[in-house]
N, C-alpha and C positions, 0 to 999 in steps of 0.2 A: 402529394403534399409533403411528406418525409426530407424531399429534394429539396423543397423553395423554404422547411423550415433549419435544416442547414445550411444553408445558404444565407439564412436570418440570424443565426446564430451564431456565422463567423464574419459575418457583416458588424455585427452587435460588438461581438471580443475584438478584432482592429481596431474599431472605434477607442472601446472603454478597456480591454484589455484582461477583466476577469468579470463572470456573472454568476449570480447562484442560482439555484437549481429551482426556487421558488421563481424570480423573477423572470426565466425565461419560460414558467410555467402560465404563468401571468399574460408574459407578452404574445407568447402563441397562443395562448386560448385552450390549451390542453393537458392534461394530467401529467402530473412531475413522470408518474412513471414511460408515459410517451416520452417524455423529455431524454430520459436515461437511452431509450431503446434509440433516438435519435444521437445522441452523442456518443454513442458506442462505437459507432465507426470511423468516428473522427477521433478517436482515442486508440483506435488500433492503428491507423494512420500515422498518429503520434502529430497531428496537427494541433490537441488540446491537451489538458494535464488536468485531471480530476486532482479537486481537494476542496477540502470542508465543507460540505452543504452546496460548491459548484466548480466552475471552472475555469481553467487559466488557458490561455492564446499561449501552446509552445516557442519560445520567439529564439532556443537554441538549445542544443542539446545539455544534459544535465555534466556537472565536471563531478570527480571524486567529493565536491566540495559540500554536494547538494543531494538531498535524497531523488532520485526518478521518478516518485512516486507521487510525493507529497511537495517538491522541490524546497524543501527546508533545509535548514543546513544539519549536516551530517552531524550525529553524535559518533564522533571518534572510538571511545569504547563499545560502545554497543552497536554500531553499526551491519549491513548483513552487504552481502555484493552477491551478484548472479555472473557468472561465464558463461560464454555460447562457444560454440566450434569457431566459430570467423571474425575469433580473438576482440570481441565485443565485452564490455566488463559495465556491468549497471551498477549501482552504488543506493541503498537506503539506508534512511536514518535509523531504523531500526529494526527487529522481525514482523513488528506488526505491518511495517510498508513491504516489506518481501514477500512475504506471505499473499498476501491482497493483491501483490504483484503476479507473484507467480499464479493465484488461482486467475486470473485475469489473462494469461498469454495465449490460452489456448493452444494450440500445435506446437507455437515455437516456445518449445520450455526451454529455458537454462538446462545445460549439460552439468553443470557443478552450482551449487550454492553453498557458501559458507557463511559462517557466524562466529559471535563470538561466544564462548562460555561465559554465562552471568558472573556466575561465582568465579572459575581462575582468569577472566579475562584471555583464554589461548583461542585459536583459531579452529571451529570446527567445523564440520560437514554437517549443514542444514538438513539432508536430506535424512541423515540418521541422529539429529541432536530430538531433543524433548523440551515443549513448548509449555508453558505456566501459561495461562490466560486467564485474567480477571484476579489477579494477586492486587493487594494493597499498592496502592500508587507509588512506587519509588523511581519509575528513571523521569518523570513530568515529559513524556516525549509523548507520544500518538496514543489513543483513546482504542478500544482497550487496551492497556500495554500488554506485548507479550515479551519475554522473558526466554532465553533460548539456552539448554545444560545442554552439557556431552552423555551424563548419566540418566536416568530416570529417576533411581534412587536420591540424585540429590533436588532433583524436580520434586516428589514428593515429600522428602523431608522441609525443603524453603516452602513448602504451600502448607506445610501444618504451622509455620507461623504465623505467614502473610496471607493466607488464603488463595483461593483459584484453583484449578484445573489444567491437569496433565495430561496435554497431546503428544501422541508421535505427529511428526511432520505433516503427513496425508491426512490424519483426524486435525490437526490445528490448522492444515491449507481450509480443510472444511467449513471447520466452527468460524475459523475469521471469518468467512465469508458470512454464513449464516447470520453471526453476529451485527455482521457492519451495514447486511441489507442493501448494499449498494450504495451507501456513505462511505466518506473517507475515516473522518473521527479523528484527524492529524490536527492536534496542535498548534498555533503559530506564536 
């Protein structure tokens, strides 16, 4: 059954081009979370593009322009990018789509990840910056926002204003996930 309901559901996306994750719960007759376990591998594929409550028909690969993730357009300042060995560069709109990203790739992880510094705007290495999660809404980009320092220190001094929560990388690849449940939460 798993086969003829993908098969249904990229039947469905040619046709209409995005569905949500209700409606093909609906249309197959089976629990959203069947749903997910079915789309999973047409997303490792990179046939489909998870976002908001469903999913999009990949119809070509993302440019610098667009997030990988959420295929939004890139926020310039706050954006994150992944590197691979075989000079591959992904591009999200911000750390919350990185993150989700990266806890998503399984084996083939990005070799480098960088970001930007919240506060100086400079370029840093994602794998060692400190992540804010759940601070007062300030970039209006992806749901929870998360926030990415080079310091800790100034990670927890901006969340004694804004509020939220101070991860290292590996503790906020986590909680995003925890958090998002298997939702996108990205904005349009």
């Amino acid at each position: 059954m798993p086969l003829q309901r993908k098969e249904a559901i990229m039947e469905w996306l040619n046709k209409e081009k995005t569905l949500r994750i209700a409606t093909l719960s609906y249309r197959l007759g089976v629990s959203e979370m069947t749903v997910y376990r079915d789309i999973k591998p047409l997303m490792e594929k990179r046939d489909i593009i998870r976002i908001t409550g469903g999913i999009v028909l990949r119809e070509s690969e993302p440019t610098p322009g667009h997030c990988v993730y959420c295929m939004k357009k890139n926020n310039s300042i706050h954006q994150a990018q992944m590197l691979y060995d075989d000079q591959k560069i992904e591009y999200f709109c911000c750390p919350h789509c990185a993150l989700l990203h990266y806890h998503n790739q399984g084996e083939e992880k990005a070799d480098q990840f960088i970001c930007q510094d919240f506060l100086k705007g400079t370029t840093i290495s994602g794998k060692n910056a400190f992540y804010l999660l759940g601070a007062d809404e300030i970039l209006g980009c992806c749901s929870p926002q998360v926030l990415a320092f080079e310091k800790k220190e100034h990670a927890m001094k901006f969340s004694e204003g804004f509020g939220g929560n101070v991860f290292s990388f590996q503790a906020a690849v986590r909680e995003i996930h925890r958090q998002m449940s298997g939702f996108c939460g990205c904005s349009e």
